[in-house]
C-alpha positions in Angstrom: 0.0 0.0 0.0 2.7 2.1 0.7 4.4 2.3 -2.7 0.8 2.8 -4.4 0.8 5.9 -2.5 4.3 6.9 -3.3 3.1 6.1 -6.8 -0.2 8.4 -7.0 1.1 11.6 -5.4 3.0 14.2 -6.7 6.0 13.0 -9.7 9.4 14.3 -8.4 10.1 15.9 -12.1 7.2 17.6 -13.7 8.2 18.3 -17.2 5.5 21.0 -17.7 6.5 22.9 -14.9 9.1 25.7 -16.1 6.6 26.1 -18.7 4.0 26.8 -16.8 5.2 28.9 -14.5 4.7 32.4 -16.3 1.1 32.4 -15.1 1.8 32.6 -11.3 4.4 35.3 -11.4 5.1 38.5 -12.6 2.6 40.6 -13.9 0.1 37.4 -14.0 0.4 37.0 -10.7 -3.3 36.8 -8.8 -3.3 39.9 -7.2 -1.9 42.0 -10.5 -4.5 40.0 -12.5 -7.6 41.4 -10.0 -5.7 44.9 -9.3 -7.0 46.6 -12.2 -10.8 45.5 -12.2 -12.5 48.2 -10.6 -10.4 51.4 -11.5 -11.1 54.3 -10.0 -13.4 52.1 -6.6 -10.6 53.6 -4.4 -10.8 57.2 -5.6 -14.9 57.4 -5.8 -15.1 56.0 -2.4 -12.8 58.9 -0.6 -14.7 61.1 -2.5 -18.2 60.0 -1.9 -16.8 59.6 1.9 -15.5 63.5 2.2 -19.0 64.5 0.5 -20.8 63.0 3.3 -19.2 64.4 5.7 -19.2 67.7 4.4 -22.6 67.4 3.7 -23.4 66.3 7.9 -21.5 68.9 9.0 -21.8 72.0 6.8 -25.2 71.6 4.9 -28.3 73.1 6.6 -31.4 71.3 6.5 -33.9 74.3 5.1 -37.2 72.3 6.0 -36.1 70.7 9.5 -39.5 71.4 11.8 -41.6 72.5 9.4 -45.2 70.6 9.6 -45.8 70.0 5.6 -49.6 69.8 4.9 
C-alpha cells in the first residue's frame, strides 16, 4: 500500500512545470491580475466619503421642523 501511494502523489520531475510557471508570477500573478478591475473604486469612495461628511456637517437642512400639509 505504501508504494501505491508513493506512486499516486505528486512526480518528483514535472516536465511541464518551467513552462507553466509564467502564469503565477510577474505581472500574472493573482493579485496583478484582480488589481485593475474596478479602476477608479478607491478614488470614488474617498470622495463620496468626504462629500458625506461635508454634507453632515456644513449643509443646513432648510425644512427641518416645518409641519408640511
Amino acid at each position: 500500500m505504501r508504494a501505491f501511494k508513493e506512486a499516486a502523489g505528486q512526480p518528483r520531475y514535472d516536465p511541464w512545470e518551467r513552462a507553466e510557471a509564467w502564469r503565477y508570477t510577474g505581472t500574472f500573478s493573482r493579485f496583478n491580475r484582480f488589481k485593475g478591475s474596478l479602476p477608479g473604486l478607491g478614488t470614488a469612495t474617498v470622495a463620496f466619503a468626504g462629500y458625506c461628511v461635508y454634507e453632515h456637517f456644513f449643509m443646513q437642512d432648510e425644512h427641518h421642523g416645518e409641519a408640511h400639509h
